[in-house]
C-alpha positions in Angstrom: -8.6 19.4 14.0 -11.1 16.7 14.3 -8.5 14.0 14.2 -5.8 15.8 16.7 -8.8 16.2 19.2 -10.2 12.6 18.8 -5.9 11.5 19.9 -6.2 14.2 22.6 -9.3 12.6 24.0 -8.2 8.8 23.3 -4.5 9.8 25.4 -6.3 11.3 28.2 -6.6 7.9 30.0 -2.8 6.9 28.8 -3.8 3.8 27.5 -1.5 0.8 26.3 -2.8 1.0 23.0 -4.4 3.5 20.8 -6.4 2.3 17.5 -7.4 4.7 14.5 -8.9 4.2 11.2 -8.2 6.4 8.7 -6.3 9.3 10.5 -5.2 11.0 7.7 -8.1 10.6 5.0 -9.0 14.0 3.9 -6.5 16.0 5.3 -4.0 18.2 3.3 -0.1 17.5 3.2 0.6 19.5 5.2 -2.0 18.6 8.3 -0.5 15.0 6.9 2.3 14.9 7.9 1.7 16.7 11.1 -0.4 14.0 12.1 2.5 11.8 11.2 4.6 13.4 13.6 2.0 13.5 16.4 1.3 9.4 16.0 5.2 8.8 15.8 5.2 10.2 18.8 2.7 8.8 20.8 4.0 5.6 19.1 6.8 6.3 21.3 5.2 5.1 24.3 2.0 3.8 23.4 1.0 1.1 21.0 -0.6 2.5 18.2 -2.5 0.2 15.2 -3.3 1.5 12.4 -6.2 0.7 9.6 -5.6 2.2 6.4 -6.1 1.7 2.9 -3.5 5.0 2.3 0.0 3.1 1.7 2.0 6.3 2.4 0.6 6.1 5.7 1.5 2.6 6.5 5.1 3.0 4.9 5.4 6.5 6.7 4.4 5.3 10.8 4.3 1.3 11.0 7.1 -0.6 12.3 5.2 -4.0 11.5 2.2 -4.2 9.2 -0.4 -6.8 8.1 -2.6 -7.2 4.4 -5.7 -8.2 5.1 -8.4 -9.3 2.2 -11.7 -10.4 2.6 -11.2 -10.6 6.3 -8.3 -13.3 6.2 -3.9 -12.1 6.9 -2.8 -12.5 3.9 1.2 -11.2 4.9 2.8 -9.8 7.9 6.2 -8.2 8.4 8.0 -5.3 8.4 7.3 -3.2 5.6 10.7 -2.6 4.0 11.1 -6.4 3.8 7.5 -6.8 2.2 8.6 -4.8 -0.4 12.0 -6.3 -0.7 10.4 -9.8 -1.1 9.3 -8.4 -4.5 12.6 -7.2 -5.9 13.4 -8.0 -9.3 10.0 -9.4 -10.0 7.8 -6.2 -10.5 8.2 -4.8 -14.3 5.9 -2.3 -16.3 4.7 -1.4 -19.7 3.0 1.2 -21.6 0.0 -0.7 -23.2 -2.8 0.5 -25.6 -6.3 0.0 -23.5 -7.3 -2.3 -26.2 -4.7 -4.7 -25.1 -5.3 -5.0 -21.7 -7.3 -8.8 -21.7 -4.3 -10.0 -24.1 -1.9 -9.1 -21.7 -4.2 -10.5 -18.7 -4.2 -13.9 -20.1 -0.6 -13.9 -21.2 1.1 -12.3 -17.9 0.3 -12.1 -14.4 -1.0 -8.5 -14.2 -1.0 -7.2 -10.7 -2.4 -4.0 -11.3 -3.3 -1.0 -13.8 -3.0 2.5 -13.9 -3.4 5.6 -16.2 -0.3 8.1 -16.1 -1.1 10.8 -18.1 -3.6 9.3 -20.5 -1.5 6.6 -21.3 -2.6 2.6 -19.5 0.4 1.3 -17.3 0.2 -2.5 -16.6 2.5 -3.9 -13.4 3.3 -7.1 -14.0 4.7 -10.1 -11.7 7.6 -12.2 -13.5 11.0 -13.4 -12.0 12.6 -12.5 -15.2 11.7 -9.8 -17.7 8.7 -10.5 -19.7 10.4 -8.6 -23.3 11.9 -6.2 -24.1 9.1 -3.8 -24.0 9.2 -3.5 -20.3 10.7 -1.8 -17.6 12.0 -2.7 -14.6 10.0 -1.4 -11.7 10.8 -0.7 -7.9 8.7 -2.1 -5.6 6.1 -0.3 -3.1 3.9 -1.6 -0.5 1.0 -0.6 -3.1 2.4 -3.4 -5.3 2.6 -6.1 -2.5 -1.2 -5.1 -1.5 -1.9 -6.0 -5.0 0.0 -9.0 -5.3 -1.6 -10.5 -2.7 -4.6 -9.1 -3.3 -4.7 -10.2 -7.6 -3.7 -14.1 -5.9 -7.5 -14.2 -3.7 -9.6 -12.5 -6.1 -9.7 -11.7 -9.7 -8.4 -8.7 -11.4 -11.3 -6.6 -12.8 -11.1 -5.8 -16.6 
């Protein structure tokens, strides 16, 4: 309610451009994606810019979108074409933890995750790595880490 009332407050003045950090942080789906609706449609007639560090929300409501690290663009466009741009090149393995520096130093590892106990590298190659991996399609996640893993180093 918070957030609806702060948009309510922010239109009252129907400005040219409304700006909001984090609308959806903390709320439930539900509330989500009713505050989707409501800034698609003040989008409508209103700029609106967003600052998020939720992907679903910049995929969801941006038309256009920038990655900013460490105060510097570090890629602009239109979200469906940032994610394009990586087609092809994104594949994944299933990796014992242990392994993780070997496969730092042998590929370039974008990101990391746990999926249900088990470590999941991402990995950027223009052709498969081996045979162990598998082909992944790409998100606007992976392009925040791609650009991100090229300014800064990837934490072990």
């Amino acid at each position: 309610m918070k957030q609806r009332f702060g948009i309510a407050q922010a239109l009252l003045g129907e400005p040219r451009i409304v700006i909001v950090d984090e609308p959806t942080a903390g709320l439930d789906p539900l509330e989500r994606n009713r505050f989707y609706n409501l800034l698609s449609e003040i989008g409508e007639n209103t700029i609106v810019i967003l600052s998020t560090h939720i992907v679903e929300d910049v995929s969801t409501l941006c038309n256009d979108m920038a990655i900013i690290g460490n105060g510097t663009v570090l890629q602009a466009g239109k979200p469906t074409d940032i994610e394009t741009a990586l087609d092809g090149c994104l594949w994944e393995k299933q990796i014992d933890k242990h392994l993780l520096g070997q496969y730092q130093q042998q590929f370039e590892v974008i990101s990391n995750r746990f999926h249900a106990g088990k470590l999941i590298i991402t990995v950027y190659q223009e052709t498969m790595p081996d045979p162990g991996f598998w082909r992944k399609i790409p998100t606007l996640e992976d392009a925040y880490f791609k650009r991100l893993s090229q300014t800064t180093p990837q934490p072990v």
